[in-house]
C-alpha positions in Angstrom: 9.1 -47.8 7.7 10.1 -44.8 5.4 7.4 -42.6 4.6 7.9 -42.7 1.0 7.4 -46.5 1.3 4.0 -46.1 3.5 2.9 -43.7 1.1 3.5 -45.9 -2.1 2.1 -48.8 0.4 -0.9 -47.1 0.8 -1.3 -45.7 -3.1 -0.6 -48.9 -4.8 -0.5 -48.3 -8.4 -0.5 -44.8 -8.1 1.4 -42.7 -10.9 5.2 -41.8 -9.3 4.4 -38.2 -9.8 1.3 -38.5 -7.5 3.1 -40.1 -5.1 6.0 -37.3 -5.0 3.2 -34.5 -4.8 2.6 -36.5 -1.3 5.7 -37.2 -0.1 9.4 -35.8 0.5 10.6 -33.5 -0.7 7.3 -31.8 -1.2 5.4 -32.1 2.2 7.4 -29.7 3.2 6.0 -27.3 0.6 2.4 -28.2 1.6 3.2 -27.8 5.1 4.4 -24.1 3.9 0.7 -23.9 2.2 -1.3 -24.7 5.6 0.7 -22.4 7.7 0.1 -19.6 5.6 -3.5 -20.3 4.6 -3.8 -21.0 8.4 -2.2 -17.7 9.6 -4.6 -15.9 6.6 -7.5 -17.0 7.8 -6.4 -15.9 11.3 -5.8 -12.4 9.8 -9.2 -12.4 7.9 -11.2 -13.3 11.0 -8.8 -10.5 13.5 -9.7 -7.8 10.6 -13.0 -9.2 10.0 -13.8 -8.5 14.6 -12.4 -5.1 14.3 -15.0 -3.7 11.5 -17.7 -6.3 12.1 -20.5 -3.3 12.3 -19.2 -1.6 9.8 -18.8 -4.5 7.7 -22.5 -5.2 8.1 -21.8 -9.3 8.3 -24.2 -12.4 8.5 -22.9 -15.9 8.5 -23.7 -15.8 4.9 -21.4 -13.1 4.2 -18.4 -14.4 6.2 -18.7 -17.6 4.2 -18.5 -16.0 0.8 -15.8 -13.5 2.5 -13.4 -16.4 4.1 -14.2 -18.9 0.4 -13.0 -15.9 -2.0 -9.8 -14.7 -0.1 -8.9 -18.2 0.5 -9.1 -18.2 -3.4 -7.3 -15.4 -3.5 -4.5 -16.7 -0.8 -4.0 -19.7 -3.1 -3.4 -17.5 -6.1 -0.7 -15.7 -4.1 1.0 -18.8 -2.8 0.6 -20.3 -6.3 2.8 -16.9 -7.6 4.9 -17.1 -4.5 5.9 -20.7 -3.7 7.6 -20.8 -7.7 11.3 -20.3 -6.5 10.5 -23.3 -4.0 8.5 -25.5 -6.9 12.2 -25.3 -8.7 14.0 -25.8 -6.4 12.4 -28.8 -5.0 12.4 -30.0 -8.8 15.8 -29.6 -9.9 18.2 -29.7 -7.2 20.4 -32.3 -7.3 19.6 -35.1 -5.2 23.2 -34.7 -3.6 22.6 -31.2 -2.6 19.0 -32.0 -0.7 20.7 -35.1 1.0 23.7 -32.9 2.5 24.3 -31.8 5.6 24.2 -28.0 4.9 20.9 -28.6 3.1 19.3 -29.1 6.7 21.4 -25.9 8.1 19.7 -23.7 5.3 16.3 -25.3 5.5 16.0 -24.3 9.4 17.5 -20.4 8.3 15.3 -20.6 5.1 11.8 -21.3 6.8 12.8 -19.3 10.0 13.0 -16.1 7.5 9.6 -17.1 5.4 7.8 -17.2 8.4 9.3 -14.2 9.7 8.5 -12.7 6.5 5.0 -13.8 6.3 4.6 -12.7 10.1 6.0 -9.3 9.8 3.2 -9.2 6.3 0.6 -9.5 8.7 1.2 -7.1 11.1 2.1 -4.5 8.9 -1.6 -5.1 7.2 -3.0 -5.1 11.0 -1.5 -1.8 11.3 -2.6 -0.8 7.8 -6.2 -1.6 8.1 -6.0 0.2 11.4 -5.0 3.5 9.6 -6.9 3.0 6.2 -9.0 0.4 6.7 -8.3 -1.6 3.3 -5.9 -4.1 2.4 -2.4 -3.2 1.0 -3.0 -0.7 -1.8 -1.7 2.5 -3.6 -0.6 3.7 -0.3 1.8 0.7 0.1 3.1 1.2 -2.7 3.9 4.6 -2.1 5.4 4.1 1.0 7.7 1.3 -0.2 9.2 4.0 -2.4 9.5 7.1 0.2 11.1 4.3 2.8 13.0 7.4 5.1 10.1 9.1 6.2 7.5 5.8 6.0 10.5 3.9 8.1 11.0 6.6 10.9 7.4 7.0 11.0 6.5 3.6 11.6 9.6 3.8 14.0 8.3 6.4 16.3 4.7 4.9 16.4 5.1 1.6 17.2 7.6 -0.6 19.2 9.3 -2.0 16.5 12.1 -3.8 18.2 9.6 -5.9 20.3 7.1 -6.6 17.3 10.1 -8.2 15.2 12.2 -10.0 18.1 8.3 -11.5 19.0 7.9 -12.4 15.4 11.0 -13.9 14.9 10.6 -15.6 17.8 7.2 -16.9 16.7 8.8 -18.0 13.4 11.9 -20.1 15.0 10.1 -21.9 17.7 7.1 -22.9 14.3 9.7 -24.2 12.6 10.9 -26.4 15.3 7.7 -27.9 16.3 7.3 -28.6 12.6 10.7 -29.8 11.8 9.9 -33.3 10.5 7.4 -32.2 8.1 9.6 -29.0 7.1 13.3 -29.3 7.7 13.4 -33.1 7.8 11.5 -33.8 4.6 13.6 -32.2 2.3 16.0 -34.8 2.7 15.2 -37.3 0.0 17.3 -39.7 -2.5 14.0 -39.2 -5.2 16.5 -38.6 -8.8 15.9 -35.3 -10.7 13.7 -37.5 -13.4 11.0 -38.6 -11.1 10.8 -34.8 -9.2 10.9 -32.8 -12.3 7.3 -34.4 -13.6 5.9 -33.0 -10.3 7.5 -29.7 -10.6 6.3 -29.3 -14.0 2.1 -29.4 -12.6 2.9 -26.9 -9.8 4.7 -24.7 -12.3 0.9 -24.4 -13.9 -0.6 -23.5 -10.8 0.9 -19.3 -11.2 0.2 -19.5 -15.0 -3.3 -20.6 -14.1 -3.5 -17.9 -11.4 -2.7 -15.3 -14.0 -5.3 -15.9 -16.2 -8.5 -17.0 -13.7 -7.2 -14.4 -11.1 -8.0 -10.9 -11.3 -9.4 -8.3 -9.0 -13.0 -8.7 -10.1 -13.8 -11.9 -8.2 -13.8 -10.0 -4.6 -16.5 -7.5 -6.0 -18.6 -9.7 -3.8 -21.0 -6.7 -2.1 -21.5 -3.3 -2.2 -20.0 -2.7 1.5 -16.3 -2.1 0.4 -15.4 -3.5 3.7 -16.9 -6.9 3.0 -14.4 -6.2 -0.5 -11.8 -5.6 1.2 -11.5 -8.4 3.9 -12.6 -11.1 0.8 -9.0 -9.8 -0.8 -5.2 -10.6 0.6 -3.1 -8.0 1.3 0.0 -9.1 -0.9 -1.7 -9.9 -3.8 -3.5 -6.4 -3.5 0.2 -4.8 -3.1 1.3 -6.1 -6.8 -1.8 -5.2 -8.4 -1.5 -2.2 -7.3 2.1 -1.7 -7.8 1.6 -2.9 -11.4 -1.9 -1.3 -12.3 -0.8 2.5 -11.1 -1.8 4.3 -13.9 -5.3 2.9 -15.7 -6.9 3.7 -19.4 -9.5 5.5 -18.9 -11.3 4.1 -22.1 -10.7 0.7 -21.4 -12.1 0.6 -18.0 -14.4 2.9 -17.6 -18.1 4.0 -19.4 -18.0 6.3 -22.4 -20.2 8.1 -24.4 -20.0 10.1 -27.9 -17.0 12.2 -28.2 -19.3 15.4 -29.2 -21.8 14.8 -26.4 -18.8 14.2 -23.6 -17.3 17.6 -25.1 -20.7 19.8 -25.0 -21.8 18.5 -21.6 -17.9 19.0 -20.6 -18.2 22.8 -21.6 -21.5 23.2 -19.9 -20.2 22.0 -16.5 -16.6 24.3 -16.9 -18.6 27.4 -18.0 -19.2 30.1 -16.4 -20.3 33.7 -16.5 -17.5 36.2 -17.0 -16.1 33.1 -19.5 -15.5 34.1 -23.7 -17.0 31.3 -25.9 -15.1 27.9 -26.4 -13.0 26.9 -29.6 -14.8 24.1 -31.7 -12.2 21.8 -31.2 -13.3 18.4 -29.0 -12.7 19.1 -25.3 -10.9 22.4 -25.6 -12.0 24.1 -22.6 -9.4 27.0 -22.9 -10.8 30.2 -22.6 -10.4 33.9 -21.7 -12.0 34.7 -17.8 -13.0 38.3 -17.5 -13.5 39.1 -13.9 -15.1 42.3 -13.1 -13.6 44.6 -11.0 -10.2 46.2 -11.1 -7.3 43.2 -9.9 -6.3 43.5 -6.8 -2.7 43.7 -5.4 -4.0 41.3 -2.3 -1.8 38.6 -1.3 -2.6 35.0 -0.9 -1.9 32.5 1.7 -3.2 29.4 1.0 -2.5 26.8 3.6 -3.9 22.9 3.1 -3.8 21.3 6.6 -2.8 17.5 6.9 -5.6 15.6 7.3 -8.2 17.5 8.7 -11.4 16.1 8.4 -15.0 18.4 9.4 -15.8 16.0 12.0 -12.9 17.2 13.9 -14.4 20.8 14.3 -16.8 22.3 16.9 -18.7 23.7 14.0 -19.4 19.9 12.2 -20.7 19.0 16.0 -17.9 17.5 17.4 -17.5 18.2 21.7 -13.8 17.4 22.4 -12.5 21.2 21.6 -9.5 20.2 19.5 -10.0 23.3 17.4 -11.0 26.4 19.6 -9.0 28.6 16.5 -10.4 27.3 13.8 -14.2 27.3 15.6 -13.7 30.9 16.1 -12.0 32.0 13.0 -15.5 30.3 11.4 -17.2 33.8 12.1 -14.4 35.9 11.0 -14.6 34.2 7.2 -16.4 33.2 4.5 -16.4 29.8 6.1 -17.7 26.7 3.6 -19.7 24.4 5.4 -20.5 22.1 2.6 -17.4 21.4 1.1 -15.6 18.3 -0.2 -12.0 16.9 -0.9 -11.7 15.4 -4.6 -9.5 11.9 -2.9 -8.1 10.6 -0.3 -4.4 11.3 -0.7 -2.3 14.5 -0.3 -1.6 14.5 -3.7 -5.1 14.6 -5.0 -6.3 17.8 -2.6 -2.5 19.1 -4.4 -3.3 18.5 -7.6 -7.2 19.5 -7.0 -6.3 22.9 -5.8 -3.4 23.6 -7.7 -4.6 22.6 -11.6 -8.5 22.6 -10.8 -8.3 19.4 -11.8 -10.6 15.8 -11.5 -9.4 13.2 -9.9 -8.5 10.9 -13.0 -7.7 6.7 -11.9 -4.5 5.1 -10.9 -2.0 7.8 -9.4 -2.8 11.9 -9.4 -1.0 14.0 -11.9 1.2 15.2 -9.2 3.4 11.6 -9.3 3.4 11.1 -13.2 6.5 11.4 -13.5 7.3 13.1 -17.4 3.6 14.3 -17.4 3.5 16.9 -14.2 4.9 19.7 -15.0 4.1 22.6 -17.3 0.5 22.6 -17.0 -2.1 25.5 -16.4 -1.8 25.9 -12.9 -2.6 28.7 -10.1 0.5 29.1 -9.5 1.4 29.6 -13.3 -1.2 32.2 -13.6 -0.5 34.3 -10.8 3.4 34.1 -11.3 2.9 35.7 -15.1 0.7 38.4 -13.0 3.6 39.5 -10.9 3.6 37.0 -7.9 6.5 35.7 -5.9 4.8 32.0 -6.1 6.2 29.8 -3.4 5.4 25.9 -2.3 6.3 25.7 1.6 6.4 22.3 2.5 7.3 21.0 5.9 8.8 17.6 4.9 11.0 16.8 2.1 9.9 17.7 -1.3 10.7 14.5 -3.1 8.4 12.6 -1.2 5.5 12.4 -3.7 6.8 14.2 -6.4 6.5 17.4 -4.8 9.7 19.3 -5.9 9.1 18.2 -9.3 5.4 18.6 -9.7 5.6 22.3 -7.9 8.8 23.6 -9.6 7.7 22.6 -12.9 4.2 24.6 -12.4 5.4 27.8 -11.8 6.0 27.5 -7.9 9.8 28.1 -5.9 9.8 25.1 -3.5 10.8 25.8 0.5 10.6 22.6 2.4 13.0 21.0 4.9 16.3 20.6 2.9 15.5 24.3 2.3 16.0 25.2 6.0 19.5 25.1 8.6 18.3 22.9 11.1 19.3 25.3 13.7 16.2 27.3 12.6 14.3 23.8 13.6 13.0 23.6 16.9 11.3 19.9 16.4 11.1 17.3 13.9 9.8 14.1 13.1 9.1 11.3 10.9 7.2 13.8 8.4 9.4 17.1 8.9 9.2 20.0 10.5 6.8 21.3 13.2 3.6 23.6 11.7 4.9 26.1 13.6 8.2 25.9 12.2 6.9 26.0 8.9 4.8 28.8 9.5 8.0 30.4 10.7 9.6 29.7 7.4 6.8 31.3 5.7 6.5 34.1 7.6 10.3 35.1 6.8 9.6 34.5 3.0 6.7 36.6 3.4 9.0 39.6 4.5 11.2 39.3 1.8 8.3 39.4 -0.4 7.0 42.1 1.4 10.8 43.9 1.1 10.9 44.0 -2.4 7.0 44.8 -3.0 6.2 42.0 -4.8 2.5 40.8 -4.1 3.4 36.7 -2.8 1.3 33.4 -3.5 2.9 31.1 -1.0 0.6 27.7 -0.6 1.3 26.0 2.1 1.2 21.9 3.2 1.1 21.2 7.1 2.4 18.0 8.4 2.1 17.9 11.8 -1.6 15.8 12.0 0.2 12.3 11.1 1.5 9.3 12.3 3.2 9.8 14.8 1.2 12.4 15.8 4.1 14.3 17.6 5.0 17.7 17.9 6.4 20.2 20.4 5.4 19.8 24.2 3.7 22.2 26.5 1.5 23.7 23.8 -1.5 21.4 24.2 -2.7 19.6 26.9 -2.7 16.4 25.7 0.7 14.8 25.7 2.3 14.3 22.3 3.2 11.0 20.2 -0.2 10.0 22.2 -3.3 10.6 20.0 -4.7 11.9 16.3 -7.0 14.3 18.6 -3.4 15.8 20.4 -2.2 16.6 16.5 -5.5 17.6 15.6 -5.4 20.2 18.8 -1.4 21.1 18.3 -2.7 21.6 14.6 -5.5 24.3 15.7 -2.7 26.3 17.9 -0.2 26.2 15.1 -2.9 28.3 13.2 -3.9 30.1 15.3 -0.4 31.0 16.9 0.0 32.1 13.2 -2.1 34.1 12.6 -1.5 36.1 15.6 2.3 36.6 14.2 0.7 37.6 10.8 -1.3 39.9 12.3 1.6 42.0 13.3 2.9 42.0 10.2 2.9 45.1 7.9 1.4 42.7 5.0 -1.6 41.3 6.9 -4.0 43.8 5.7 -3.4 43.4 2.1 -3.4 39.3 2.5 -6.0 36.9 2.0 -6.0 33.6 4.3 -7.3 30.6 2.2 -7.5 27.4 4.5 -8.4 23.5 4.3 -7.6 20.4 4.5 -5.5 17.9 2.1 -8.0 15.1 2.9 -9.6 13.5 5.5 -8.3 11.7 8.5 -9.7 8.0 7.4 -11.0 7.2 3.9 -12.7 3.8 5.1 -16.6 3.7 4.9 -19.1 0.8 3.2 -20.1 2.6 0.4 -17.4 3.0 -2.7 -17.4 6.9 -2.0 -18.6 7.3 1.5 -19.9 10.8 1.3 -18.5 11.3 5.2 -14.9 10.7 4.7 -14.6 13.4 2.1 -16.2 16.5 3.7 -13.2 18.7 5.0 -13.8 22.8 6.4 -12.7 25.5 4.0 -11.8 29.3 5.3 -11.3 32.2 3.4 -10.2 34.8 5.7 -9.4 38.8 5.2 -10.9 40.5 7.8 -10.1 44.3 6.1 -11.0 43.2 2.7 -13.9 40.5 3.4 -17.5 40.6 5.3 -18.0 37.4 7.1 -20.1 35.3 5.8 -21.4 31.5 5.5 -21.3 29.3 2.3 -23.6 26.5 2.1 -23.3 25.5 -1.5 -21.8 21.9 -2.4 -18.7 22.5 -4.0 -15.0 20.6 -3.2 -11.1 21.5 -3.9 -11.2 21.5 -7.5 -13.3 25.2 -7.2 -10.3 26.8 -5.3 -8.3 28.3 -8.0 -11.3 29.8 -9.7 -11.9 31.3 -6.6 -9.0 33.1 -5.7 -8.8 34.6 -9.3 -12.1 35.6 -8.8 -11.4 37.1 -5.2 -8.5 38.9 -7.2 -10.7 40.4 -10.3 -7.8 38.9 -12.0 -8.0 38.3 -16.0 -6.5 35.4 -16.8 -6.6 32.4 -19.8 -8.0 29.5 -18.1 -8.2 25.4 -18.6 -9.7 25.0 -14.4 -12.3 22.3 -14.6 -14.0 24.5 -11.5 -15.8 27.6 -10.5 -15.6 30.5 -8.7 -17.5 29.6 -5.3 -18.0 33.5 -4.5 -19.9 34.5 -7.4 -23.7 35.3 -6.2 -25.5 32.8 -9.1 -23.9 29.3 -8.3 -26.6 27.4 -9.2 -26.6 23.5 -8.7 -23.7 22.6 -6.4 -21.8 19.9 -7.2 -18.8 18.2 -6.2 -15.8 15.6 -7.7 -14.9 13.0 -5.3 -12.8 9.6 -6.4 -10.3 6.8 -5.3 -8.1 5.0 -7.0 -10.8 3.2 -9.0 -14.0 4.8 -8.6 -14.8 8.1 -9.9 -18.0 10.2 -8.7 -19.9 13.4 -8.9 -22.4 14.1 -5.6 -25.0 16.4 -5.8 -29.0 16.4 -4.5 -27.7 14.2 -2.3 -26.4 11.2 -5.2 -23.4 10.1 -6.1 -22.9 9.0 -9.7 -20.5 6.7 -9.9 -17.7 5.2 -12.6 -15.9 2.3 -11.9 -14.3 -0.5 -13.9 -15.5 -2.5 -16.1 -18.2 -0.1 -17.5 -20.1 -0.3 -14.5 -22.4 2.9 -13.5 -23.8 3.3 -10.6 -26.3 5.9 -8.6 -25.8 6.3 -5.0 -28.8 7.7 -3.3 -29.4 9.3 0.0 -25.5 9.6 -0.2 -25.2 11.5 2.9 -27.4 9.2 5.2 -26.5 6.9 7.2 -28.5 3.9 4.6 -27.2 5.4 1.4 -28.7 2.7 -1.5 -26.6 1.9 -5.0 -28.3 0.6 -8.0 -27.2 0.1 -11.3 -27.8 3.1 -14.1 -27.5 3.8 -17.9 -24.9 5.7 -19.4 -27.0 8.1 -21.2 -29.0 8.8 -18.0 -28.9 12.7 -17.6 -26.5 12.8 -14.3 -24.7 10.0 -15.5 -23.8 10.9 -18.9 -22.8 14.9 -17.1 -20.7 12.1 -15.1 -19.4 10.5 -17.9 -18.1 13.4 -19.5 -16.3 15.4 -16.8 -14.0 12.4 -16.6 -13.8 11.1 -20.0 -13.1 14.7 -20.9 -10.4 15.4 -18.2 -8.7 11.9 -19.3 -8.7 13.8 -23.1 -7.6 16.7 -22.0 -4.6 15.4 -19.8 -3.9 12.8 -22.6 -3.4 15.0 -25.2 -2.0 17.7 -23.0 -4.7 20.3 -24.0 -4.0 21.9 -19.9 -0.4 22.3 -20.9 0.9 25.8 -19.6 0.8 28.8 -22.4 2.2 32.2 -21.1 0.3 34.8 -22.6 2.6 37.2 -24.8 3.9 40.2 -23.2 1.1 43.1 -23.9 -1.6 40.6 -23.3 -4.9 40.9 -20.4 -3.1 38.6 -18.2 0.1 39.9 -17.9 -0.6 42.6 -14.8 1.8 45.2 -13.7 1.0 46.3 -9.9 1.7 49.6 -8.4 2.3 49.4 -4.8 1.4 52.7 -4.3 -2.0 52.3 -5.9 
């Protein structure tokens, strides 16, 4: 007996379209359905064992976690399965009874498990590095495939993992050939299919409207979040949702009282008065002192995270150089990254900038460039300004964000590869790079013109490789081997500037981009933002130790600062060396959630208007709890990012060179 005859045996009466939801050729699309929502449940419950603790699970928890994501699995498949919904509807019934029908339903199913396999280990792997489901950063590195490709390539055993997966995928879809292969065969006309294909064509419309990414807001753990999501339906949000409105999303308050509470937060003591004018935070900076002729070497360091240094406690003695150079600087021991991404510490240390949602200014394509920047500033005050990069500038938007704010970019396309003694995925070695920088510094140094070179490190990523014999931990093995390789880059660096006739007259800023993993419980987990900063002159600087909160977007202000430079300024920080700080504070964000810590809270903006107030942030219990808008450190919150979104909206940081003549526009004597 057939099984479209046992079927309409055993639904007797039964509408036609009921039955053909049941039977051939659609089994084969619910048999699809099980082995996906099968393998996703397998992948939910694998992520769920490798952050159990940190997840902070009861059985009650995992219920709500494995309901919600199968929700959200069913959404996915519902947006996924339409090419196969059509196709089961309206091919003719000729076409599904041929030969060569079977032949491409064995190759089609071999490749959508394959697909769907290869999905799930690349998530494994992701929530290994990051700890979240498919996100900003996937998108990111589908579009930079060279360098995301031939870093996944030297980190893993790729070959293996896909000849195992595809192997995996044949031998499924032979066990399941009757209910797969075989049941697309049927002699059902194109009349009777189409009613059913009609219904399942609802299913993505009413995924679209029901389905958003509020429904896995299920706890304030983000892990618990995370795991309650799926990991391709996360990767189209996110690749569609890259940039966000600001005043849609997120809380506002008055326009007058986000402007004056703005201003208070940007002002500071050498500052002229503000314009009138809503959110104009232009203004003239009057350093005292006469400006220095001092070079600047500023040098952000690929994911270097505090807890990696002797100083933050840690006992492994990956950074001997670093620990040491700690009581040869002004060394910040409470100091914060503004996000979680190369480009935010970028565009943090570069504009003195927030962190605004969706993507950082730095890959806005049509919106970067021309902006008040450091390196704008110093460049009209006589600076050779250089960005020395050790991959390739493109990736993120470098080239174009650096060139376009005042900056010459050196990265690896720069540089004959004979020069190279070892690359990877990423680029260049640190000390390559620092080689590179030490010969633009000489050319500086030839034609006497001061130099501003900052400088972004590579070499503490995936793959974590890097030239042998100069650590004693074997590279390609470990994050703590780059981390140590990292240290004698520095340090093997500074030792060549030292001999340099320029290393007197130079000031050494140094930190990190970001930390090493962004993953925590909280929505801004205080811990995974706290990176070292050095500022390092030993001729021109006393030693010293700053304890006073402060994060990336205070590094500009600083330097200028450092410099007794005069200079127009739209930075949204302040300069950390001055001896009346006052209240430390710092800007920390993701993608979503924007924050400002300080005594030890975090208030928080996120989505949907919600406001929250994270207390004992720095614990290891930190509490959230709801909080009005017009609460004091709240609104302060409020307005630092409602006015950056103004400001960058209606470019009021755009780039103005002061007119020849003017304060700003410095002319050095080297003799002086």
């Amino acid at each position: 007996m057939s099984e479209d005859v046992s079927l309409a045996g055993a639904s007797a009466g039964a509408p036609t379209a009921r039955l053909l939801l049941l039977g051939k050729p659609f089994i084969s699309l619910w048999t699809v359905w099980l082995v996906v929502l099968g393998a996703n449940f397998l992948l939910r419950l694998s992520l769920m064992m490798l952050s159990w603790q940190e997840a902070e699970l009861t059985a009650a928890a995992a219920v709500q976690i494995f309901s919600v994501g199968a929700f959200y699995d069913i959404a996915f498949l519902s947006y996924s399965s339409l090419p196969m919904f059509l196709w089961l509807s309206l091919a003719p019934r000729r076409w599904l009874s041929s030969a060569w029908q079977k032949c491409l339903g064995y190759v089609f199913f071999i490749a959508l498990f394959f697909v769907a396999g290869f999905g799930i280990a690349a998530e494994l792997l992701f929530w290994e590095e990051f700890g979240v489901r498919f996100n900003f950063i996937a998108v990111d590195y589908l579009v930079y495939r060279q360098e995301v490709t031939n870093n996944i390539l030297e980190s893993y055993p790729v070959p293996v993992l896909l000849t195992v997966v595809l192997g995996m995928s044949a031998a499924l879809v032979w066990i399941l050939r009757e209910s797969l292969v075989n049941s697309l065969v049927t002699d059902r006309p194109v009349k009777q299919r189409i009613m059913v294909g009609l219904a399942l064509a609802l299913l993505p419309v009413l995924s679209y409207v029901v389905v958003d990414q509020d429904q896995r807001e299920l706890s304030e753990n983000r892990y618990q979040v995370e795991l309650a999501g799926n990991g391709p339906y996360q990767f189209f949000a996110a690749f569609r949702n890259n940039d966000m409105n600001f005043r849609q999303l997120y809380s506002t308050i008055s326009e007058q009282q986000a402007s004056d509470l703005l201003k208070a937060f940007v002002q500071g003591p050498f500052d002229s008065p503000f314009s009138g004018q809503p959110f104009d935070i232009r203004r003239h900076v009057d350093n005292p002192g006469v400006p220095s002729r001092l070079n600047v070497m500023l040098i952000t360091i690929e994911s270097l995270s505090a807890d990696f240094l002797g100083q933050f406690g840690n006992h492994e003695n990956l950074t001997p150089n670093l620990d040491a150079l700690a009581s040869e600087s002004i060394f910040f021991t409470n100091f914060y990254a503004t996000g979680t991404r190369t480009t935010r510490g970028l565009e943090a240390v570069t504009l003195s900038y927030p962190p605004t949602p969706g993507r950082s200014i730095v890959k806005r394509p049509g919106k970067e460039r021309n902006l008040w920047s450091l390196g704008n500033v110093l460049q009209n005050q006589g600076y050779d300004v250089r960005f020395h990069y050790g991959g390739r500038g493109y990736f993120d938007n470098m080239s174009e964000f650096f060139s376009g704010n005042g900056y010459q970019v050196v990265d690896q396309s720069s540089v004959d590869n004979d020069e190279l003694s070892f690359t990877n995925a990423w680029g260049m070695s640190d000390e390559d790079l620092y080689s590179q920088v030490l010969a633009s510094a000489r050319q500086a140094n030839i034609a006497e013109t001061p130099f501003f070179f900052h400088v972004m490190t590579t070499s503490n990523h995936r793959p974590y490789t890097y030239p042998e014999g100069r650590v004693d931990i074997p590279s390609g093995t470990s994050r703590a081997g780059a981390v140590k390789y990292t240290d004698w880059a520095i340090g093997d660096f500074l030792a060549r500037a030292r001999q340099q006739p320029w290393f007197e007259s130079t000031v050494f800023v140094i930190l990190a981009d970001h930390c090493a993993s962004s993953a925590g419980k909280e929505d801004l987990p205080i811990n995974r933002y706290q990176i070292p900063m050095w500022i390092y002159s030993p001729v021109n600087l006393e030693p010293r130790v700053i304890n006073t909160l402060a994060s990336q977007i205070d590094v500009a202000p600083t330097v200028l600062g450092l410099l007794h430079a005069d200079y127009e300024s739209m930075a949204f920080g302040r300069d950390l060396l001055q001896d009346d700080l006052g209240e430390g504070r710092a800007l920390i964000a993701n993608y979503q959630e924007l924050g400002l810590y300080s005594h030890d809270r975090v208030a928080i903006l996120k989505p949907v208007r919600k406001t929250l107030i994270q207390e004992h942030a720095a614990g290891n219990q930190p509490r959230a709890r709801e909080a009005e808008p017009q609460m004091q450190e709240m609104a302060r919150t409020i307005a630092i990012y409602q006015g950056a979104d103004y400001v960058f909206r209606n470019r009021l940081n755009r780039w103005e060179r002061p007119e020849p003549g003017s304060p700003e526009v410095l002319t050095y004597n080297l003799e002086q």
